[in-house]
N, C-alpha and C positions, 0 to 999 in steps of 0.2 A: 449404482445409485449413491447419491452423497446426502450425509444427515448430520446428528450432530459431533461424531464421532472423528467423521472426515473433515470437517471442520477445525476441532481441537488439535487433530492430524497435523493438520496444515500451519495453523496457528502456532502449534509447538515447534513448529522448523524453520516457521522466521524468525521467532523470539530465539531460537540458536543463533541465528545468522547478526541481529540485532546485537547481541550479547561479545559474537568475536568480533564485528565489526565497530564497534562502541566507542575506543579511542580514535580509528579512524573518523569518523562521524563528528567526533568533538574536532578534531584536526581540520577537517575541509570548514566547518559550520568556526570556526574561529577566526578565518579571512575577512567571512561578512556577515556574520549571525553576531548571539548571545555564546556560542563557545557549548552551548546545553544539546545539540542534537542528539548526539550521543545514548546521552545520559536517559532523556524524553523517551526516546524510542525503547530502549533498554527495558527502560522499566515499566512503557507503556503493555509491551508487548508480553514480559513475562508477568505484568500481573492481567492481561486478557485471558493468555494462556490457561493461569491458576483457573482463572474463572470459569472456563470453558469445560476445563479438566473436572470442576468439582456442580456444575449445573446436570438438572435432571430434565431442563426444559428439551421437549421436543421440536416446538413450533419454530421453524430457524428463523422466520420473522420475529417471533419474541426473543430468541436466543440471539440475533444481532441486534437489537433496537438495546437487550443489556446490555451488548458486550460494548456499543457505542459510548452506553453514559462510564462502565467500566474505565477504555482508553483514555477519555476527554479527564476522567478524576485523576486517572493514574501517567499522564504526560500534559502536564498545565503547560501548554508551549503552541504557539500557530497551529503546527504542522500536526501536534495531537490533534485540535479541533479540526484539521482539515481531514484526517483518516479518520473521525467520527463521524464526518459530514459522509464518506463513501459508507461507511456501516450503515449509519442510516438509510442510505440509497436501497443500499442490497438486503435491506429489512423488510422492505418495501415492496418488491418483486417478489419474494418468498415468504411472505407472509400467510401464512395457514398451511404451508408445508412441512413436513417433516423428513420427507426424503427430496432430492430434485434430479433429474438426468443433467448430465455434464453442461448439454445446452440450454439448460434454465441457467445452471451456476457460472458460467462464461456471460449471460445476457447479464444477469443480476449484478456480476464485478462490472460488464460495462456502463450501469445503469448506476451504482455506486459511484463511479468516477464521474459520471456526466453530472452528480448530484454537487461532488466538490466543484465544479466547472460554473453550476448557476450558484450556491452559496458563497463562494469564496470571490467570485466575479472573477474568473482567469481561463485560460485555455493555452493551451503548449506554445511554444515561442518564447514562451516569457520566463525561461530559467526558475521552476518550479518541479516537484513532485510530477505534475502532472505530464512534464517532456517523458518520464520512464512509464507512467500509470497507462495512459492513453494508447500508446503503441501496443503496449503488452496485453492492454484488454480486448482491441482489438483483434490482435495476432490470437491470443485462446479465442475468440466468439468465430473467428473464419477459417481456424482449422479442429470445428468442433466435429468434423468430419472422422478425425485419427483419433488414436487410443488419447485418452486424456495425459500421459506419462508425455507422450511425441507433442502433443498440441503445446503441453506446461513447458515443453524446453526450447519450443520455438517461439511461445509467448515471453521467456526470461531474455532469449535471444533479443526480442524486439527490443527490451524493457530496454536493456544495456546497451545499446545500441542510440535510444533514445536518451537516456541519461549520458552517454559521450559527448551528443551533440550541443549540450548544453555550453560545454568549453568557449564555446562560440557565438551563444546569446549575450543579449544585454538583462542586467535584471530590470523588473518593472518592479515588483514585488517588494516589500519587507526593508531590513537597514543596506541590502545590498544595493536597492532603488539609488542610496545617497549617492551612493559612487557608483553610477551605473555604469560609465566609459572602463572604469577598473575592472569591473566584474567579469569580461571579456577577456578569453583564455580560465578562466578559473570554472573547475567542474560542480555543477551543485550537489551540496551536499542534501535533499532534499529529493532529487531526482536519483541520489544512489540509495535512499530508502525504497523509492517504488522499483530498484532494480532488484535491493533483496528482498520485496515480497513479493515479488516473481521467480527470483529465484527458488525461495524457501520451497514455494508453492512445489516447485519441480523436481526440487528435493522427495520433497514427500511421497509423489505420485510415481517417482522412480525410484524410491528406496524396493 
């Protein structure tokens, strides 16, 4: 069963992942961003983290709809609000729970992601978070069949796999829209956040 502990669990191994990946982040997100992904993520993640770490709330619907407005304060940048947008998704689904079986927590990431898809107005193709988010949540909801440990490292599989293909979009999206013929060949740095919260994820569940 997963509650809030598995949660903070998991939380605390992308905010690892966020933290070594951070200059990288600023490096890709400096071709066609503000140069801040980095940094956003970083510190969005280690102050969700804190938060998670120091809550008494049970209800993982109350305990995501926090940790939502949490992220959104603590990474003022697109890509924060758009990983509030999936919190609040996944607030939604597990609302009045306290524990969930693996196949709630797999539907509710999918249902978070589908949440950034009608808020933000996008869907994969279009050189976004969502080319690594969308594969990965799928990949954990259709092998919620295996141990959660095997499903999270073939759902990190898909993620990255998913964020490669972005080399080869155009952007619709953000300032990389302006030069969108450029954008192509170049990997987004936005799609290699949903690669490491897939990964992180797999971390956890295989440490």
């Amino acid at each position: 069963m997963f509650s809030r502990t598995t949660l903070a669990g998991a939380v605390a191994s992308i905010s690892t992942l966020m933290t070594q990946n951070r200059d990288y982040l600023v490096q890709l997100d400096q071709v066609n961003g503000d140069g801040d992904l980095g940094i956003s993520m970083d510190d969005g993640f280690r102050a969700l983290s804190a938060s998670l770490e120091a809550s008494t709330e049970d209800d993982l619907g109350q305990l995501l709809r926090a940790s939502a407005k949490v992220f959104n304060q603590s990474a003022p940048s697109s890509l924060g609000t758009i990983i509030s947008f999936a919190l609040m998704g996944m607030a939604k689904a597990l609302r009045g729970k306290t524990e969930a079986e693996f196949a709630e927590i797999a539907q509710a990431l999918l249902e978070g992601v589908h949440n950034i898809m009608v808020k933000a107005e996008s869907k994969p193709g279009e050189k976004t978070i969502l080319d690594a988010l969308v594969p990965g949540a799928e990949a954990l909801l259709a092998h919620v069949g295996l141990a959660p440990a095997e499903a999270a490292k073939l759902a990190a599989d898909a993620a990255a796999e998913g964020s490669e293909a972005t080399k080869q979009m155009v952007a619709v999206h953000g300032r990389a829209a302006y030069s969108a013929a450029r954008s192509v060949g170049i990997l987004d740095g936005g799609s290699v956040v949903g690669r490491l919260i897939f990964e992180g994820i797999a971390d956890y569940l295989n440490a």
